[in-house]
VOFI-363443 format. One line per 5 residues: number of its first residue (from 1); their letters; for each residue x, y, z negated of C-alpha. Coordinates in Angstrom, 1 decimal, always signed. Layout:
// residues N
NUM) A) X:Y:Z | ...
// end
This chain:
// residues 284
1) XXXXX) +191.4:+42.5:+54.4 | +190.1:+44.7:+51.4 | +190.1:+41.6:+49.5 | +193.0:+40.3:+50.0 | +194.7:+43.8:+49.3
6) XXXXX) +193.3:+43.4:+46.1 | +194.3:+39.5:+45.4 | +197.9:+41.0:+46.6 | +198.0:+44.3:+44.1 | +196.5:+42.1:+40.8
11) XXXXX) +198.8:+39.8:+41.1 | +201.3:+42.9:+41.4 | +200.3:+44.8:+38.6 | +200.5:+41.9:+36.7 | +204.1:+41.1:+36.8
16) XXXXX) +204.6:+44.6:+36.4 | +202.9:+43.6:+33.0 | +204.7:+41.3:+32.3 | +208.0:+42.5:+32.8 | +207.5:+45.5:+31.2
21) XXXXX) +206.3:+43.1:+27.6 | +209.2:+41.2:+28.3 | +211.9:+44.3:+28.3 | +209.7:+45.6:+25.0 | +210.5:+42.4:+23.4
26) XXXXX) +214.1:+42.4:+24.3 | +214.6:+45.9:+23.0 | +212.7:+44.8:+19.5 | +214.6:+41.5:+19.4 | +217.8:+43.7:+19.4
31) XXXXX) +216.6:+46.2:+17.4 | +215.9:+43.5:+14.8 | +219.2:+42.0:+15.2 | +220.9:+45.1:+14.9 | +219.1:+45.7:+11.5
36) XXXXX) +220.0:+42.4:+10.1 | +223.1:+42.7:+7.5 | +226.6:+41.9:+7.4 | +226.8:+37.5:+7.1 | +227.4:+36.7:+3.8
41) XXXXX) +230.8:+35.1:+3.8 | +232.6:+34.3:+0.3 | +235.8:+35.3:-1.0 | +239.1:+34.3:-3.3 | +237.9:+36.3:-6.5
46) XXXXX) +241.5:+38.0:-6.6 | +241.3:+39.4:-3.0 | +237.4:+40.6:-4.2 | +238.8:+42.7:-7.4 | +242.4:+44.0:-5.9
51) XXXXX) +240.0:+45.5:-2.9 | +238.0:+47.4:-5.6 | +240.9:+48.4:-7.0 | +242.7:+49.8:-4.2 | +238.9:+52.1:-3.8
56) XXXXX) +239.7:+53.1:-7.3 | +243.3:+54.3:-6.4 | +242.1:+55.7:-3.5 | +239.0:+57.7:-5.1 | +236.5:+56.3:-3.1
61) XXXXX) +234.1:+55.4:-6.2 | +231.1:+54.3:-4.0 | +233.0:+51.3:-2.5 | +234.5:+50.3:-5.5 | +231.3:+50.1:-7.6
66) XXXXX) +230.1:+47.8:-4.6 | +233.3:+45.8:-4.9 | +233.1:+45.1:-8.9 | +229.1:+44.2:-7.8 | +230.5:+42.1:-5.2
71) XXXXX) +233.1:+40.4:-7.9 | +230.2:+39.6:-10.2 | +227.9:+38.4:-7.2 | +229.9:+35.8:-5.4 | +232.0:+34.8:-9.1
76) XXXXX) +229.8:+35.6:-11.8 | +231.2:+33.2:-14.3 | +235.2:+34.4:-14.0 | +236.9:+36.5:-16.1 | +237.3:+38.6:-13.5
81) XXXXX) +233.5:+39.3:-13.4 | +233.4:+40.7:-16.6 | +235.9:+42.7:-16.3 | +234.5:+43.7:-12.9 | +231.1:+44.6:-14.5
86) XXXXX) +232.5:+47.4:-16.7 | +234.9:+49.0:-14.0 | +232.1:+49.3:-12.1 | +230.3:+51.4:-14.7 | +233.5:+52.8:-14.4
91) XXXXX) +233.2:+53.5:-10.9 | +229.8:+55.0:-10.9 | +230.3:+57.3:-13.5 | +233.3:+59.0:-11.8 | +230.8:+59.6:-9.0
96) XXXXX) +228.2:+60.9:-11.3 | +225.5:+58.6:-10.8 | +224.7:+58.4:-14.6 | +221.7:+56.4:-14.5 | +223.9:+53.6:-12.6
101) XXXXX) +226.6:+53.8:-15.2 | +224.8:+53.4:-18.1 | +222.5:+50.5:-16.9 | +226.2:+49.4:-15.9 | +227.5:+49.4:-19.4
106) XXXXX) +224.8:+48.5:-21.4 | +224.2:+45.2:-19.4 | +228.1:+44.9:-20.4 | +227.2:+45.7:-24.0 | +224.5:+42.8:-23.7
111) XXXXX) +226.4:+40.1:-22.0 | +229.8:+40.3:-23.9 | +228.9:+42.4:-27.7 | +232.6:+40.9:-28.9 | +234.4:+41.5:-25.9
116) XXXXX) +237.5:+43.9:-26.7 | +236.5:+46.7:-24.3 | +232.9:+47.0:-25.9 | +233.3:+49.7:-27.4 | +234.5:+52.2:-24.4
121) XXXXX) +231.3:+50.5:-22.9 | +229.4:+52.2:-25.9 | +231.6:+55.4:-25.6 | +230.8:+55.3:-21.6 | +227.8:+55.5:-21.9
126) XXXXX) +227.5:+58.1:-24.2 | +229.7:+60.4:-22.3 | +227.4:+59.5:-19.6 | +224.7:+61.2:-21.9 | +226.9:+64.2:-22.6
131) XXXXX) +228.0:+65.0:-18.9 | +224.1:+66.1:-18.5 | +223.4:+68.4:-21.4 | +221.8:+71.3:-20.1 | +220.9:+75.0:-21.3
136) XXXXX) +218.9:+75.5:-24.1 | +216.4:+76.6:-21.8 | +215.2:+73.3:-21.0 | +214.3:+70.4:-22.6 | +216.6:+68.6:-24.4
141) XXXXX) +215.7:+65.1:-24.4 | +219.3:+64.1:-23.2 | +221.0:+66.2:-25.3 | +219.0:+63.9:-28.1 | +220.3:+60.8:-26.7
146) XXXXX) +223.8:+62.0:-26.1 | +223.8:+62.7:-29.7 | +222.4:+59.0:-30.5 | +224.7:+57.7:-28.5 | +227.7:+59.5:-29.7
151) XXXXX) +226.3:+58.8:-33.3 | +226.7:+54.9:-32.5 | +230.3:+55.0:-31.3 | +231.3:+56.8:-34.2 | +228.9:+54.4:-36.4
156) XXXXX) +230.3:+50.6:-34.4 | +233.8:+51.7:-34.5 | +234.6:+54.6:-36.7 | +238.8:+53.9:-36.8 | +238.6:+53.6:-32.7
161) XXXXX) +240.2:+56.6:-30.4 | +236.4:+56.7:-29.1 | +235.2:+57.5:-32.6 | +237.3:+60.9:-32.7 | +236.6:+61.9:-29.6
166) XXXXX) +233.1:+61.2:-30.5 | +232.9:+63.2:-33.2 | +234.3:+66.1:-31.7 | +231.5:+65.6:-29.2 | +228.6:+65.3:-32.2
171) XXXXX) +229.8:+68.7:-33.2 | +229.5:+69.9:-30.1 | +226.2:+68.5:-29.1 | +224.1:+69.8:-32.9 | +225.3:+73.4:-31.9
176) XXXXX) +223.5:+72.8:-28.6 | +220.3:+71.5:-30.5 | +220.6:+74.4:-33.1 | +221.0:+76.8:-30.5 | +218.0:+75.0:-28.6
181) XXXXX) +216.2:+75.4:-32.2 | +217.3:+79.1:-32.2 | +215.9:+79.9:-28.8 | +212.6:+78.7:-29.5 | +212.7:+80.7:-32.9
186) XXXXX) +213.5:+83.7:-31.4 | +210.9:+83.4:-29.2 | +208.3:+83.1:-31.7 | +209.7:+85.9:-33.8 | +209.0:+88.5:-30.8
191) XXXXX) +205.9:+87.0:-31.0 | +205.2:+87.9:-34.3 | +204.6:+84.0:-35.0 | +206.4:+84.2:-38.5 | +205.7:+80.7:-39.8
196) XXXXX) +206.3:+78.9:-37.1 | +209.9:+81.2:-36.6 | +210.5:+80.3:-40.0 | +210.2:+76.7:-39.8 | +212.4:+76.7:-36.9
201) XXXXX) +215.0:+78.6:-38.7 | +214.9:+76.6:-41.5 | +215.4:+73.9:-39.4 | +218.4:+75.3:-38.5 | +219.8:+75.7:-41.8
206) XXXXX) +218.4:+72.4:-42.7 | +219.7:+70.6:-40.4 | +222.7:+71.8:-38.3 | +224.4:+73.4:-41.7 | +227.9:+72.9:-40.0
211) XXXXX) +226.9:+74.9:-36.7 | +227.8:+78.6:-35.9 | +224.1:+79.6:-35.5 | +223.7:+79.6:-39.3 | +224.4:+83.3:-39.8
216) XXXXX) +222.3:+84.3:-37.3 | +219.7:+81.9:-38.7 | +219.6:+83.3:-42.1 | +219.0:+86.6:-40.4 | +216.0:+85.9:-38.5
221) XXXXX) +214.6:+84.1:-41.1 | +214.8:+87.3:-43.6 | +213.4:+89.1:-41.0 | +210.3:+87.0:-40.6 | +209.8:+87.1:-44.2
226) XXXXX) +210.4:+90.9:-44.3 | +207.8:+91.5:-41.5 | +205.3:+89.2:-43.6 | +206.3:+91.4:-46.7 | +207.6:+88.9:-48.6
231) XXXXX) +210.7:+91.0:-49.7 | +211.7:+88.6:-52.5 | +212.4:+85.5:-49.9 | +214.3:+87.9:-47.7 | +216.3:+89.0:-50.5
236) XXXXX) +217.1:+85.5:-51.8 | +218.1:+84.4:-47.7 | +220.6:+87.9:-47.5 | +222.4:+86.8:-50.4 | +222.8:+83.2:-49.4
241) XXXXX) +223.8:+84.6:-46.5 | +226.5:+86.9:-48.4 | +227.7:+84.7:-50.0 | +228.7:+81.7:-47.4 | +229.3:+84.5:-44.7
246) XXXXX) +230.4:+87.9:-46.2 | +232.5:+89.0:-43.7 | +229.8:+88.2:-41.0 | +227.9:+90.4:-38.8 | +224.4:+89.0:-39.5
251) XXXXX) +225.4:+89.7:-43.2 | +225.8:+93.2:-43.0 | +222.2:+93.5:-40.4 | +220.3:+91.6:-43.4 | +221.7:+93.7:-46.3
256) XXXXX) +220.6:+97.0:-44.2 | +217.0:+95.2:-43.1 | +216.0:+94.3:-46.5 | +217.7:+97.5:-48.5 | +217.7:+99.8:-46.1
261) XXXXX) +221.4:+100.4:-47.2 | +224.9:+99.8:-45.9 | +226.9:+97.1:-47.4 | +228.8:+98.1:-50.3 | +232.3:+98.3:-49.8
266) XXXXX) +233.2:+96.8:-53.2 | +230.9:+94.5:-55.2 | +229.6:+96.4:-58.6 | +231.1:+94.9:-61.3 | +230.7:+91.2:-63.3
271) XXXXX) +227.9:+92.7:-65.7 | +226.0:+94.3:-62.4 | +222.5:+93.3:-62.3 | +221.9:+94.0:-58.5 | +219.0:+92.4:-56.7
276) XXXXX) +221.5:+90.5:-54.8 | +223.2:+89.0:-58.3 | +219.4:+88.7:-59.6 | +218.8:+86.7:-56.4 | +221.9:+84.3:-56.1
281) XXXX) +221.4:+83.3:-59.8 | +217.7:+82.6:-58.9 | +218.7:+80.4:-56.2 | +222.0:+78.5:-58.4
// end
């Protein structure tokens, strides 16, 4: 009897086994299936795009980058691929994935260099750049390749509607890298790091001549060479500075740092030997 109780409950607990492996491997079997994606099945090139294009109308930029892709995937050697290829760009730069657009267009840029639309592709992706400038409090590495890429719209196709708003841009972007320049400057100046405050100032002046941090840059650099005391550089800076900016603020700061005086409210006369005529005809 004991024996064959056990004989009968093996064989038991062995279907039990068995079923319970077998209801495992349904549930992975489905599980896989489940996971498996969506049959590829082709379609007219026309349908493909106008579905992309009804996303775009409709704002949903995520379906219609996947619906250019898709254009390009299933009919990549139609004209409707490569125009497909840039509204996708398109596409993901309306929903802010940068790095996606600009891979986007610059595989355009690659694949078709004479193609009409090239050069938005070039102004794409430099906008692309732009959109990401940050403060001046932190590094400016794209700010750098916005202005590169801004720099070659303007350069490929200076007469284009690109190139002007490109150059509005450029302006734009060297006031951020001046003020970026001004920022550090400052820094070292509270330091009491002269030289290297100078050399960013100058680099200021050097450099991003057209920007509105100028003024203030000819400032800060007379006050570094005034707390070095070397008076005669500060002078020579205050009356560049008075004389491209006479009406500024910073001008009247710098006269009273390195004279200790208020600005004049008339200039002497032609014949006046001040140290600020002494120091202009040094300089021209």
């Amino acid at each position: 009897m004991r024996t064959r109780y056990g004989s009968d409950s093996s064989r038991a607990f062995s279907w039990a086994r068995r079923s319970a492996l077998g209801l495992l491997l349904g549930v992975v079997l489905a599980a896989c299936s489940s996971n498996k994606e969506p049959a590829y099945v082709e379609r007219p090139v026309e349908e493909l795009y106008n579905r992309a294009m009804d996303a775009i109308a409709a704002g949903n930029w995520d379906a219609a980058a996947a619906g250019f892709d898709e254009v390009e995937r299933q009919h990549p050697y139609s004209v409707w691929a490569t125009k497909a290829e840039l509204m996708a760009a398109y596409a993901y730069y309306q929903k802010n994935k940068y790095t996606e657009a600009i891979s986007a267009a610059q595989r355009f840029i690659q694949l078709h260099p004479g193609n009409k639309d090239t050069a938005y592709a070039y102004y794409l992706v430099a906008v692309c750049y732009y959109e990401q400038i940050t403060d001046v409090g932190r590094d400016q590495k794209i700010t750098q390749q916005a202005l590169n890429a801004l720099e070659e719209v303007v350069r490929r196709y200076p007469a284009s509607e690109y190139a002007r708003d490109a150059r509005l841009k450029i302006d734009l972007t060297n006031d951020h890298l001046a003020g970026k320049e001004m920022a550090i400057g400052r820094y070292y100046l509270r330091q009491g790091q002269y030289i290297a405050a100078i050399n960013r100032f100058k680099t200021v002046i050097e450099k991003y001549q057209t920007t509105t941090h100028v003024p203030e840059a000819l400032h800060r650099l007379a006050e570094a060479y005034m707390s070095l005391g070397v008076v005669d550089e500060a002078q020579n800076v205050a009356a560049v500075l008075g004389y491209n900016y006479p009406g500024s603020e910073w001008y009247v700061d710098t006269y009273t740092l390195v004279t200790g005086e208020k600005v004049p409210t008339a200039r002497a006369d032609s014949g006046s030997t001040s140290w600020f005529d002494r120091a202009w005809n040094s300089i021209f």
